[in-house]
N, C-alpha and C positions, 0 to 999 in steps of 0.2 A: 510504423505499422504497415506500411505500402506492401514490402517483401515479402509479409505473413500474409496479407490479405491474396496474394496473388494465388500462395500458395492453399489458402484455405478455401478461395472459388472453384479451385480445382475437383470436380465431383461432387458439386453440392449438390444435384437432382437424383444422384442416385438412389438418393434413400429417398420415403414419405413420411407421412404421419404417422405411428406405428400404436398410440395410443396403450402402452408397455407398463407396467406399473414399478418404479424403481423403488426399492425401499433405501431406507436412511444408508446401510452399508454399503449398498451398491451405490448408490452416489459419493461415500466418503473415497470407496475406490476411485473413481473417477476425480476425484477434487485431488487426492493425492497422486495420482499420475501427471496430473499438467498443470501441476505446483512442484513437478519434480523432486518429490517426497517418498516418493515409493522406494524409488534408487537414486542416489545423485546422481548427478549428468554432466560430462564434459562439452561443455559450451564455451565458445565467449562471455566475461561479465557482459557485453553489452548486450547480446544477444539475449539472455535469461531476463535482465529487465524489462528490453521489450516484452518477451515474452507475459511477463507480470504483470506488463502493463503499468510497469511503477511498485515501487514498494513503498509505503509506510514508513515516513522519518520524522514523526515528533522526534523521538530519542534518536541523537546524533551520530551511535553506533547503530542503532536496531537494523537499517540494510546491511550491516555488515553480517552481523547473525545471520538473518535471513537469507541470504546469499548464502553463507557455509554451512546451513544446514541443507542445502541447493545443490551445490557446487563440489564437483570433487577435489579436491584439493585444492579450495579456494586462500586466495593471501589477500589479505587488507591491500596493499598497496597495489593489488590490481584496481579496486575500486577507486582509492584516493587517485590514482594517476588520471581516470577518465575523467573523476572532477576538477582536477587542475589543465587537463586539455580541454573541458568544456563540451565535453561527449555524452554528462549527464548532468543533474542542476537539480536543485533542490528548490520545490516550488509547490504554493497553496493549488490544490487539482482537486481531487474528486473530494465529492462531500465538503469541502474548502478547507480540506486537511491537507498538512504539509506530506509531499513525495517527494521521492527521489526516483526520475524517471530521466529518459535518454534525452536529448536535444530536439532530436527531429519530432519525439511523442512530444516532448512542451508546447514547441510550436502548432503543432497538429490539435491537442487538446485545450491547450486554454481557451481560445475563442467557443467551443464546443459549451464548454463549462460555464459562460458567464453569467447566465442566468441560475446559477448555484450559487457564483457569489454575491450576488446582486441580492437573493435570497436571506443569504447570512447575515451580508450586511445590515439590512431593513431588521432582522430578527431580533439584532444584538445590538444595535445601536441606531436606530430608526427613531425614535424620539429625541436625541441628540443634532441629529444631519436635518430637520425637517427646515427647510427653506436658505437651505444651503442650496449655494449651485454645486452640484456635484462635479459638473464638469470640471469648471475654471478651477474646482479644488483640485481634478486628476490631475489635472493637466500640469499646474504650478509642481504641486508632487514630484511627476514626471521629469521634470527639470531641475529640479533639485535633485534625485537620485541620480539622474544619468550625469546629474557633472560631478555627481560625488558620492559612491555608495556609503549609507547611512544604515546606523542602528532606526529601530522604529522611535525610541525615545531622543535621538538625535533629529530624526526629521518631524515629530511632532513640534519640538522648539521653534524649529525651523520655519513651518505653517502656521506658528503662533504666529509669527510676527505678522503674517496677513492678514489671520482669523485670530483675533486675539480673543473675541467672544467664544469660540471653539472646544471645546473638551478637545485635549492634545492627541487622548486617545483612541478618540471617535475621528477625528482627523487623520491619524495614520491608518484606521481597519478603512476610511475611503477609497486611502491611495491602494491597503493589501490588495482589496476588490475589484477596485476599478482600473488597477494597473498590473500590468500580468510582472509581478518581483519574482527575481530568486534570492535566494539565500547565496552570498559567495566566499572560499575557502580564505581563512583554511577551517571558517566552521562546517561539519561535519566530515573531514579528515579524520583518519584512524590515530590517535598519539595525541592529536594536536588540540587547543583547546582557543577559545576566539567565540566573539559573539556576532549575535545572528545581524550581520549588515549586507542590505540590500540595494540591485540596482537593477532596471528592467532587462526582462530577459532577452529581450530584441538588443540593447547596448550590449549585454554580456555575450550573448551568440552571433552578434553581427548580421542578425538577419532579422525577415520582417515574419509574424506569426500570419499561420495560413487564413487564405484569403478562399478556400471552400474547405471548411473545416466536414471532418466525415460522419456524421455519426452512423451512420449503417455497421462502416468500418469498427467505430469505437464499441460498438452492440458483439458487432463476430470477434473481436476481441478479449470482452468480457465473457464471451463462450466459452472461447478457446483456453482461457486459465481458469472459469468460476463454473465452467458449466455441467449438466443440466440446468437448467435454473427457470421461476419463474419472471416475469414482468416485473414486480414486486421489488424480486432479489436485486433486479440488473438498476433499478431505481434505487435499491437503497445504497448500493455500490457506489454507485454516481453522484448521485445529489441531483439528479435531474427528474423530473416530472412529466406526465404528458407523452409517453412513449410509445404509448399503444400504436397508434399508426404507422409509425415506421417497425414494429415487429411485425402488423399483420403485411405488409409488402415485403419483406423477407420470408415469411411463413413459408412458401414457394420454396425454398432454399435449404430450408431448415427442416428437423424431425423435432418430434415433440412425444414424450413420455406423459406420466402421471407419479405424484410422489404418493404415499404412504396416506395423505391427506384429501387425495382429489384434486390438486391443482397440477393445473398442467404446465410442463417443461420445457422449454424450447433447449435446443443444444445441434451442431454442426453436426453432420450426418458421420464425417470420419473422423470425429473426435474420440481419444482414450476412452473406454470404459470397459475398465478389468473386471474379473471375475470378484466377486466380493468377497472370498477365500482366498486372494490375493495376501501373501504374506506382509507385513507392513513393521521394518525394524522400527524403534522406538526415534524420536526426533525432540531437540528442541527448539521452540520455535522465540523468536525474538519477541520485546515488548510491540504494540501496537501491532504485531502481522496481518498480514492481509488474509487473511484465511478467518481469519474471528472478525472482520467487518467488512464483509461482500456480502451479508445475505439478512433478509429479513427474517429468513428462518434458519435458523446453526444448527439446527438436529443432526447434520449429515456431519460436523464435527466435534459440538459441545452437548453433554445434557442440560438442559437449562437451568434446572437445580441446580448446576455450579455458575451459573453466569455472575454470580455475586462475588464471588470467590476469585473471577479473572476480574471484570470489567469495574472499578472502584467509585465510591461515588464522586470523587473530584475529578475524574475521567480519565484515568489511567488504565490501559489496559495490559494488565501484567504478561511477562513473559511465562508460556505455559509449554509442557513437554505433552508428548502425544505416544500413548502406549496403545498398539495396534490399529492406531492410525487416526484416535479420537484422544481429547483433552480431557488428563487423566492428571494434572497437579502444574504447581506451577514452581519457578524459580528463579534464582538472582544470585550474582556473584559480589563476592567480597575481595576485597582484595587493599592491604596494610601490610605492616613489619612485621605481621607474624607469617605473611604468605595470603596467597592467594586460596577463596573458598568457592566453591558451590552447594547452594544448602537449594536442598530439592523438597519440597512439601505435597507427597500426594493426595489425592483426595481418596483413595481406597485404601485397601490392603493388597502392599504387591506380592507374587507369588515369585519362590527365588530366582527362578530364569528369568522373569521381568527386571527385577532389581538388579541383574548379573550384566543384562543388557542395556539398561538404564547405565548404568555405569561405567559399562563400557564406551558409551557415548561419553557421557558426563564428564569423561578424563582426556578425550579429545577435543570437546568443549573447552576444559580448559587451559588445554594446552596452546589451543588459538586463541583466549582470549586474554592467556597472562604467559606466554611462554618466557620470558626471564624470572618468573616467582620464584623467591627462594625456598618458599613448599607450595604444597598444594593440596588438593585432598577433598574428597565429596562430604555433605553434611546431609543427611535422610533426616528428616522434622517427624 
């Protein structure tokens, strides 16, 4: 984040408070520009991550998605190589959900973060751990992963044998918490398939995590891909609380808008924000995107009336397409001996230049995501 921040101090006073009232489109333009949605963009993969500030990886392919709905002419095997050189790592970050974020951002963020998971942990298993010492539990953890990455169900065994009064599973979400893990390949590799075993991210990268972690930095970052945005939004993005005081010492720096609602916006003074007649080709977006959990409030990309329809109740958040720049159905690929499918489910009625252009995507969707299929072919629900 050092490189962007230098570059995003650059002019901050220029602008002030301007007190503007954006409505829901003119923010969706703005989200889609520095989500690199509006047009892909030839980048570096490492560079767009940062950018992103991380992508969203419960599901082991979903930054692959996301990336090539991103990326012009993005290839799986750009990604997998930076995970086997260890240029990005798959680790519990913001909100204490799993990303897939660059090396230098893990080190930079996690210390940032622990009171997120220190939060979670208490949440979800806080009656289990009560007169535990947490510590000497990290800490055993700790040495046990680093001399040997483990499955989570492998190193609860393993802390049995200390804590045998223990719940095995309450013992491994200590070490997720209280020890900054990654996930290491060839789980989430494009092809490849392996379960999620971990070792600390300081062993995996060789280095120690930072020792004046930013958040100001971490705040103009969240600008810089999620913004306009309120207090609210940048708190629910995060998983972190208590922020007010470091936005009003930025406020200096920063312009601040009004949405549609009366709340007010903070966002970087020479940050994107297109014209809201800004054309917008049709996009799919991966399962869990960041784009559908950065904001306490989704109007500027979902109507809420469908929120039931992406986000499920056992906590999946489906992969959804986005017809003029808002979430307009969603969809999921098949793929068996009869060939490879994409069955696409909208939530309206498309009109035939949407459906022409939907599928026009659609076929390069899947041609990146099953290109040896021996058919292929769209399915309209």
């Amino acid at each position: 984040m050092e490189a962007e921040d230098k570059v995003r101090n650059e002019g901050l006073t220029t602008e002030k408070a301007t007190g503007k009232v954006l409505n829901d489109r003119e923010l969706n333009r703005a989200l889609l520009a520095r989500q690199m949605l509006l047009h892909r963009v030839k980048l570096p993969v490492l560079e767009v991550v940062e950018k992103l500030v991380g992508l969203q990886a419960q599901s082991p392919n979903a930054p692959y998605f996301g990336l090539w709905s991103r990326l012009e002419g993005f290839r799986h095997e750009e990604l997998s190589q930076l995970m086997r050189d260890r240029q990005v790592v798959r680790m519990a970050l913001l909100r204490s959900t799993l990303h897939l974020v660059s090396a230098r951002d893990a080190l930079q963020l996690r210390p940032l973060l622990q009171s997120v998971m220190d939060r979670s942990l208490r949440g979800s298993f806080g009656k289990h751990i009560k007169g535990i010492d947490l510590e000497a539990l990290a800490a055993a953890g700790r040495a046990i992963v680093e001399k040997e990455p483990l499955t989570f169900n492998e190193l609860g065994k393993r802390l049995g044998e200390q804590w045998p009064g223990l719940n095995p599973e309450a013992a491994t979400a200590v070490i997720r918490n209280r020890v900054p893990l990654v996930q290491i390949p060839p789980r989430g590799i494009w092809g490849e398939s392996g379960q999620a075993v971990h070792t600390t991210v300081e062993a995996w990268l060789g280095q120690p995590l930072s020792s004046s972690p930013d958040l100001d930095g971490l705040i103009r970052s969240y600008l810089a891909a999620f913004g306009p945005a309120t207090i609210r939004d940048i708190q629910v993005w995060s998983g972190l609380t208590r922020i007010h005081e470091r936005i009003e010492s930025l406020r200096p720096h920063l312009i601040t808008f009004r949405n549609e609602r009366g709340e007010e916006l903070f966002d970087l003074p020479n940050a994107p924000r297109p014209d809201a007649d800004s054309p917008s080709a049709p996009r799919f977006l991966s399962e869990f995107d960041n784009m559908l959990l950065s904001y306490a409030d989704r109007s500027r990309i979902m109507n809420e009336n469908d929120r039931k329809r992406v986000f499920t109740s056992n906590g999946i958040i489906r992969a959804t397409l986005l017809i003029d720049g808002f979430v307009a159905g969603t969809w999921k690929l098949t793929n068996g001996r009869g060939g490879a499918f994409l069955h696409i489910e909208p939530f309206r009625v498309l009109s035939k230049q949407e459906i022409d252009a939907l599928s026009e995507e659609g076929v390069r969707l899947l041609h990146f995501a099953v290109p040896n299929a021996v058919a292929s072919d769209l399915i309209f629900h």
